[in-house]
C-alpha positions in Angstrom: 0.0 0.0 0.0 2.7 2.2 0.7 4.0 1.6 -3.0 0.3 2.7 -3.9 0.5 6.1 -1.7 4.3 6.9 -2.8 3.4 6.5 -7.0 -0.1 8.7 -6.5 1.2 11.4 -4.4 4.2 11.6 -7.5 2.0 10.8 -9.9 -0.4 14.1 -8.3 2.7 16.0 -8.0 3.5 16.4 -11.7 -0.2 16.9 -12.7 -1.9 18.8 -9.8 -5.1 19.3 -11.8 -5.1 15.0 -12.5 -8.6 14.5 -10.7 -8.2 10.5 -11.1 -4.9 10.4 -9.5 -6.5 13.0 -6.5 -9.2 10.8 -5.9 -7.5 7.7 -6.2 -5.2 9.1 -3.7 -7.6 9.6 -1.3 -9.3 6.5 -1.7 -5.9 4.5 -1.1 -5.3 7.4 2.3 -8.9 6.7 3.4 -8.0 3.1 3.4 -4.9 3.0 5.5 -6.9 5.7 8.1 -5.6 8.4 7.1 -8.7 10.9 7.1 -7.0 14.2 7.6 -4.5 14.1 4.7 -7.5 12.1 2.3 -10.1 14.6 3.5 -7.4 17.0 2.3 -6.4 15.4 -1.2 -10.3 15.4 -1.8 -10.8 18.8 -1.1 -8.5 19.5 -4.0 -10.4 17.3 -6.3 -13.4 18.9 -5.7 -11.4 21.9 -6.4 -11.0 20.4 -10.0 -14.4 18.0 -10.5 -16.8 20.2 -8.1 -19.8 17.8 -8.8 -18.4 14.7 -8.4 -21.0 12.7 -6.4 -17.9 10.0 -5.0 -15.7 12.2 -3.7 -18.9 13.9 -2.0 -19.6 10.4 -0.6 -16.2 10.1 0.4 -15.7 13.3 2.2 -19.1 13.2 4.1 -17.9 9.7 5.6 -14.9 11.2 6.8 -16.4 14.1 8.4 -19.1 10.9 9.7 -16.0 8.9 11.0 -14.6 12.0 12.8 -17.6 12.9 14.8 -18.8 16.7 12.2 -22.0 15.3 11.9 -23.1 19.0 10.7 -20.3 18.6 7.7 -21.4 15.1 7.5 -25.1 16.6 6.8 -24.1 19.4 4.7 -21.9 17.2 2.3 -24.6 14.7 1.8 -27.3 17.4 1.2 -25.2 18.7 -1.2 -24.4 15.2 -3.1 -28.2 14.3 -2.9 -28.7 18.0 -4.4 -25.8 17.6 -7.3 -26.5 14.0 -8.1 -30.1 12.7 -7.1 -30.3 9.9 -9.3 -26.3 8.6 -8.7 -25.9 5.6 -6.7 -23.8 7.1 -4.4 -27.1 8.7 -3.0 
């Protein structure tokens, strides 16, 4: 996993505005319980992909996992609001 987190990070390094290697970042960061720096990694692929109804998801569970159920509410409202008929919802 580590070789996963090492090649992403370089891989998000030299394109910054890659939203595939953001998320999958965060995905693999999630995984290994690291919520602060995927939380972080997924607020720059919103930066890039606004609308994108699994990185919504994603970041309302982390806010869920860490106990801001107000975040946690706002980011599902939001996905439910940007993407009612994804199955993410």
């Amino acid at each position: 996993m580590e070789q996963a987190i090492a090649a992403l990070s370089q891989a998000a390094r030299i394109r910054p505005d890659s939203f595939e290697a953001l998320s999958r970042l965060g995905a693999v960061l999630q995984e290994q319980g690291d919520l602060s720096g995927a939380k972080t990694v997924y607020e720059s692929a919103l930066k890039i992909s606004p609308d994108e109804p699994a990185v919504l998801w994603r970041l309302g569970a982390i806010a869920e996992q860490s106990g801001a159920m107000r975040e946690a509410e706002r980011l599902c409202a939001a996905l439910a609001s940007k993407a009612p008929k994804s199955a993410a919802v």
